[in-house]
C-alpha positions in Angstrom: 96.7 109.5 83.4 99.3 110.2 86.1 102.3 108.0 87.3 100.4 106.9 90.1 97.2 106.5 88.5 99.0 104.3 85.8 100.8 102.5 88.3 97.2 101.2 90.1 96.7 100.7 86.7 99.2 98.4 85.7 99.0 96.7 88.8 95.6 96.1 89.0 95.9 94.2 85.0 98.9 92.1 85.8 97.3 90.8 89.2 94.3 89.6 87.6 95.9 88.6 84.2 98.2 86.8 86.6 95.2 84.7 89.0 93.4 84.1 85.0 97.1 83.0 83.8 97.4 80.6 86.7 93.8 79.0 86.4 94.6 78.8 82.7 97.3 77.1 83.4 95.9 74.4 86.0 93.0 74.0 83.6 95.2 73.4 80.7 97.5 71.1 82.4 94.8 69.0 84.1 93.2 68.7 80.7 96.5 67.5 79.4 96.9 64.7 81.6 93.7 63.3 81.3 94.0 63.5 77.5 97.2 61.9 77.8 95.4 58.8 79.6 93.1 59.3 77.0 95.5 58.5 74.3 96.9 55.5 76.2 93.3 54.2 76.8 93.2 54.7 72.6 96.0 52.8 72.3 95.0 49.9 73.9 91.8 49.5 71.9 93.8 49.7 68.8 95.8 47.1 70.6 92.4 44.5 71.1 91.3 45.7 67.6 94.6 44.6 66.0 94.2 41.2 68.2 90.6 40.5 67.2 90.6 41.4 63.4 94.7 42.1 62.3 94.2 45.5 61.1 97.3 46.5 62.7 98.3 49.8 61.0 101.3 51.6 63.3 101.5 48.4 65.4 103.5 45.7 65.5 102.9 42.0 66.5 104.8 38.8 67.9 104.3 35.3 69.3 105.7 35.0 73.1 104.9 31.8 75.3 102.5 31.9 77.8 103.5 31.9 81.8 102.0 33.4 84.2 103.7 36.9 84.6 102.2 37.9 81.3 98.4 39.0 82.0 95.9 39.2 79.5 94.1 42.5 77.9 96.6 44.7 80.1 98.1 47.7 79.0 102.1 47.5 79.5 104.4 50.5 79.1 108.3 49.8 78.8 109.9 52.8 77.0 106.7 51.9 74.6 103.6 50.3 74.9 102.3 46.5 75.1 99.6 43.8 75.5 99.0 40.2 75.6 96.2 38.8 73.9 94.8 34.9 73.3 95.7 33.3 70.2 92.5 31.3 69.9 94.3 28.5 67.7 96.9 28.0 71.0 96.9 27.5 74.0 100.8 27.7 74.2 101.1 31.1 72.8 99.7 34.7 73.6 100.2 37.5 70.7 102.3 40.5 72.0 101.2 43.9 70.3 103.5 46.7 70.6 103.2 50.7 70.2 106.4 52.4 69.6 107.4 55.2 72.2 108.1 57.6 69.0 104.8 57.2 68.1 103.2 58.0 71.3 105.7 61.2 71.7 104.7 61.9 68.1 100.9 62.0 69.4 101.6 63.3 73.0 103.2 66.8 71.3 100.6 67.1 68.4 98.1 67.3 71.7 100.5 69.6 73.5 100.8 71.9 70.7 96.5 71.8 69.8 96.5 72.6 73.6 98.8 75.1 73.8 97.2 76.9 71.0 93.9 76.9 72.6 95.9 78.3 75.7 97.3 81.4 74.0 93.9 81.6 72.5 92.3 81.9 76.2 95.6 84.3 77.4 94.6 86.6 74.7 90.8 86.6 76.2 92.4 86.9 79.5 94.7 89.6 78.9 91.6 91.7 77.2 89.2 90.8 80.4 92.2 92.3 82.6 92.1 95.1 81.1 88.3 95.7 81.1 88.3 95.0 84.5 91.8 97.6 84.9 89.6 100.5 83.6 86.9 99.5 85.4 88.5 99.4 89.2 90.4 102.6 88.5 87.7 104.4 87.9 86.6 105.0 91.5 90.0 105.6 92.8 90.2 108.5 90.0 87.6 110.0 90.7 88.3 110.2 94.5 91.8 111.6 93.2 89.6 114.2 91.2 87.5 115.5 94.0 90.7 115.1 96.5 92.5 117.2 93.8 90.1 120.1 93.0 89.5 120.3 97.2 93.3 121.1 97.5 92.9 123.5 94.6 89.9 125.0 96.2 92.1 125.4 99.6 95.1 126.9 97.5 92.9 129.0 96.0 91.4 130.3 99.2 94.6 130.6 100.8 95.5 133.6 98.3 94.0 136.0 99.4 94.8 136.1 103.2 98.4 135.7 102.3 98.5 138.6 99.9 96.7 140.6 102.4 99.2 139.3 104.9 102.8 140.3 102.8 100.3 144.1 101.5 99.9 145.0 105.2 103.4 143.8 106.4 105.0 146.0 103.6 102.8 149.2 104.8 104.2 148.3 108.3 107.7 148.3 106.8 107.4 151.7 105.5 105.9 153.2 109.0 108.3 151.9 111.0 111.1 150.8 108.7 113.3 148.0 108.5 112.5 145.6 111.5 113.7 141.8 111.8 110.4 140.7 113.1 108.8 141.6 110.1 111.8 140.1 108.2 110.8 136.8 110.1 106.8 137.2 109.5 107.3 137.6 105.3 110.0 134.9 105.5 107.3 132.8 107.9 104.4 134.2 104.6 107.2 133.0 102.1 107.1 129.6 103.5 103.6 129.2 103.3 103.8 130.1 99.5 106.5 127.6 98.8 104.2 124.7 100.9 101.5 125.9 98.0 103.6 125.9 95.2 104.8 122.2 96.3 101.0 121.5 96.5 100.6 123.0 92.6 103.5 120.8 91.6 102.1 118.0 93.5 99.0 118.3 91.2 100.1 120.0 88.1 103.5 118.8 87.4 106.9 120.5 86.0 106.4 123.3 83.2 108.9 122.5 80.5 109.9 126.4 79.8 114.0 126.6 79.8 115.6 129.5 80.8 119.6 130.1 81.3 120.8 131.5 84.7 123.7 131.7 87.1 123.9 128.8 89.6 126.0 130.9 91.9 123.7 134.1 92.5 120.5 131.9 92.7 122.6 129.5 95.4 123.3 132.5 97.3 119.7 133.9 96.8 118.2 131.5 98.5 120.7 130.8 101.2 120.2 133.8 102.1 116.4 133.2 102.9 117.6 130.2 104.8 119.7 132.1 106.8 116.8 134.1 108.4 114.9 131.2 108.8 117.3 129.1 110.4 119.6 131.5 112.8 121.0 128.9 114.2 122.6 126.9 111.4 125.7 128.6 109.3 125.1 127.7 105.3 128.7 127.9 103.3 128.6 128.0 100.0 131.6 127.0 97.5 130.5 127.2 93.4 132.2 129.0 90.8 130.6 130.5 88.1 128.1 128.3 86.3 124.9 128.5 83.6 122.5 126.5 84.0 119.6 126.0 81.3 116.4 124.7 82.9 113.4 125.7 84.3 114.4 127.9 86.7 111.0 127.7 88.7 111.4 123.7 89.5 114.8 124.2 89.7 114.4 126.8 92.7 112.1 124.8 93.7 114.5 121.6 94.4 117.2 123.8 96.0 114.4 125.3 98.6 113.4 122.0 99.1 116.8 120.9 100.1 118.2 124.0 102.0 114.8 124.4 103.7 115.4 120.0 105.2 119.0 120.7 106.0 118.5 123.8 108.1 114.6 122.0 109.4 116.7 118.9 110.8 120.1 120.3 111.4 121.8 120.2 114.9 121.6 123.5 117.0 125.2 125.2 115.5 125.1 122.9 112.5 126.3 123.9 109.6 124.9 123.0 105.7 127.7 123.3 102.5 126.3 123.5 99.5 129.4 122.6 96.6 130.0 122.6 93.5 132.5 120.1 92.1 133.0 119.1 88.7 128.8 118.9 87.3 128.1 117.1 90.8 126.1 120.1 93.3 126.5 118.6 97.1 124.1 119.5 99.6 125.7 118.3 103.1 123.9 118.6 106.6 125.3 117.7 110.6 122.0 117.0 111.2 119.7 114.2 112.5 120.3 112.0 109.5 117.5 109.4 107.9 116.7 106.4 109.1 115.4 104.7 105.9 117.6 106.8 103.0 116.4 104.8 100.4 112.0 105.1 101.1 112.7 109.2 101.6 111.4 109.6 98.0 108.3 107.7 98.7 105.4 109.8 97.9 103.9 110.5 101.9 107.3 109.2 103.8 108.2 111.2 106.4 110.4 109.9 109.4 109.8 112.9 111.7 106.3 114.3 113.6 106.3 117.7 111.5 105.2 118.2 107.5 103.2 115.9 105.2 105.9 113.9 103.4 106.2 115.1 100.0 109.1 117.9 100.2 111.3 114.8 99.1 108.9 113.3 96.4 108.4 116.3 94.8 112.3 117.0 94.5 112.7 113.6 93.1 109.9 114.1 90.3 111.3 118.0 89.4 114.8 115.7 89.2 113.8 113.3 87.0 111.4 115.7 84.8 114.5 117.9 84.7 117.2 115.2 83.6 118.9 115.0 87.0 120.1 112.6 88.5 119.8 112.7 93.0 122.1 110.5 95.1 120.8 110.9 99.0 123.8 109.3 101.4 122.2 109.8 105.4 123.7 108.0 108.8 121.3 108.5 112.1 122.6 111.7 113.9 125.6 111.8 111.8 123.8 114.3 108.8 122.7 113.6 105.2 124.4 114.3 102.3 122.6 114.9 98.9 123.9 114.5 95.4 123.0 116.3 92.7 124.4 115.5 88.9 123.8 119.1 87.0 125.8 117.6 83.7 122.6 117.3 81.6 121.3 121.3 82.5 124.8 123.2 82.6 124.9 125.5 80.2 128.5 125.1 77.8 127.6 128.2 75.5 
């Protein structure tokens, strides 16, 4: 099951286990009260039973006079319980029966903890028709996710073999006519096609776990390079000493192409892009059009601007976290972004 699969997953159990919690819980308490009158109503007919035939057991009695503020056969609560009942030998007298408050509380909480029981009882039932019902609503959603997956996979697929066609015939054109910047720009235009597919694969797949060790320096300057073709217009400086890293190299690539390719994308005509190396901490800063929103760029389909499809930033934040690094994104509107990336967990120290 995938993160986002298991996130409509988990999201779909505690909704409903949430609405059948709170019905359970307005049932239960509703029940409550009205067993709670029920006990008081119980009370009072052990009150008219102890009256009538003196089996008083957990009641007391007394004499008071008779006046008229004390009614008859009426149920009383002051801290406890009482009533006032005719003593059929007076007229001058009424017998006072009493129910202690500790022995209503005493009652009161043996109901609260039978009910409560029951409750957990019903939560547990709850919890398990939640998740029947979990299962049950994600299973059209994955399988729209399979068919949309196995489309793009079909499209990928498809898309091979007119690229590789493409980058065969541009290198026979090479060799006629030599080295030619157009063509440099045509297999740079073909190499950014490949990188849209293998964010697609990632997209899909997820990260491969092979490790490899490899300089930070020479692949920094590898793929600036690229940039530099495809972006003219924007000067990438570079500042990293000689570092290891030991990672996959492929996702790894992957999250500094995604990066380079944003900052030189959104840059300012004459910007400039650093890419530096301080400490563990790799900084990727731009003088371009900044974000908006800095903090929804990772969003899987967020995208602030007309062109792409929103998930050059999603996939750099999963390769991050598969990866063990951490990603700090800083942007100001117009101003440029500045990325952060903490390379203490994949530097090499052999």
């Amino acid at each position: 099951m995938k993160k986002y699969e298991r996130e409509s997953f988990f999201k779909s159990f505690l909704i409903f286990l949430i609405l059948l919690e709170v019905l359970l819980a307005i049932n239960f308490w509703n029940e409550y009260q009205i067993k709670k009158v029920e006990i008081e109503d119980k009370i009072h007919i052990e009150m008219k039973l102890c009256a009538f035939s003196l089996q008083c057991a957990g009641l007391t009695t007394d004499f008071v006079d008779k006046d008229e503020t004390k009614e008859e056969n009426i149920l009383y609560q002051d801290g406890g319980f009482y009533s006032y009942f005719k003593v059929p030998t007076s007229e001058k007298y009424l017998m006072k029966v009493m129910y202690s408050k500790e022995n209503y509380i005493q009652r009161v909480e043996k109901l609260a903890n039978k009910l409560y029981g029951k409750f957990w009882f019903y939560s547990v039932f709850a919890a398990f028709v939640s998740l029947l019902f979990s299962i049950y609503s994600l299973m059209p959603l994955q399988r729209a996710l399979r068919i949309n997956e196995e489309f793009v996979k079909d499209i990928l697929h498809d898309f091979n073999t007119p690229i590789s066609s493409m980058l065969i015939n541009l290198k026979l054109f090479k060799r006629e006519i030599g080295e030619n910047q157009k063509i440099q720009r045509l297999e740079n235009n073909i190499q950014s096609i490949l990188s849209l597919q293998d964010n697609l694969r990632i997209f899909l797949k997820g990260v491969p776990a092979q490790s490899e060790r490899f300089s930070l320096k020479e692949l920094v300057q590898d793929r600036v390079h690229y940039f530099e073709v495809l972006y003219p217009d924007v000067r990438y400086k570079t500042a990293i000493e000689k570092t290891t890293l030991e990672t996959n190299k492929d996702a790894f690539t992957r999250i500094l192409d995604n990066l380079l390719s944003n900052a030189g994308k959104y840059n300012s005509v004459n910007g400039t892009v650093d890419i530096i190396l301080q400490g563990s901490t790799l900084t990727i800063q731009d003088t371009g059009k900044g974000i908006k929103h800095p903090s929804k760029v990772f969003d899987r389909y967020y995208k602030e601007q007309a062109r792409g499809i929103g998930i050059g930033l999603h996939i750099v934040k999963k390769l991050c976290d598969e990866l063990t690094i951490p990603i700090k994104i800083q942007s100001k509107k117009n101003k440029g972004t500045k990325i952060e990336l903490n390379l203490y967990n994949v530097i090499s120290v052999k």
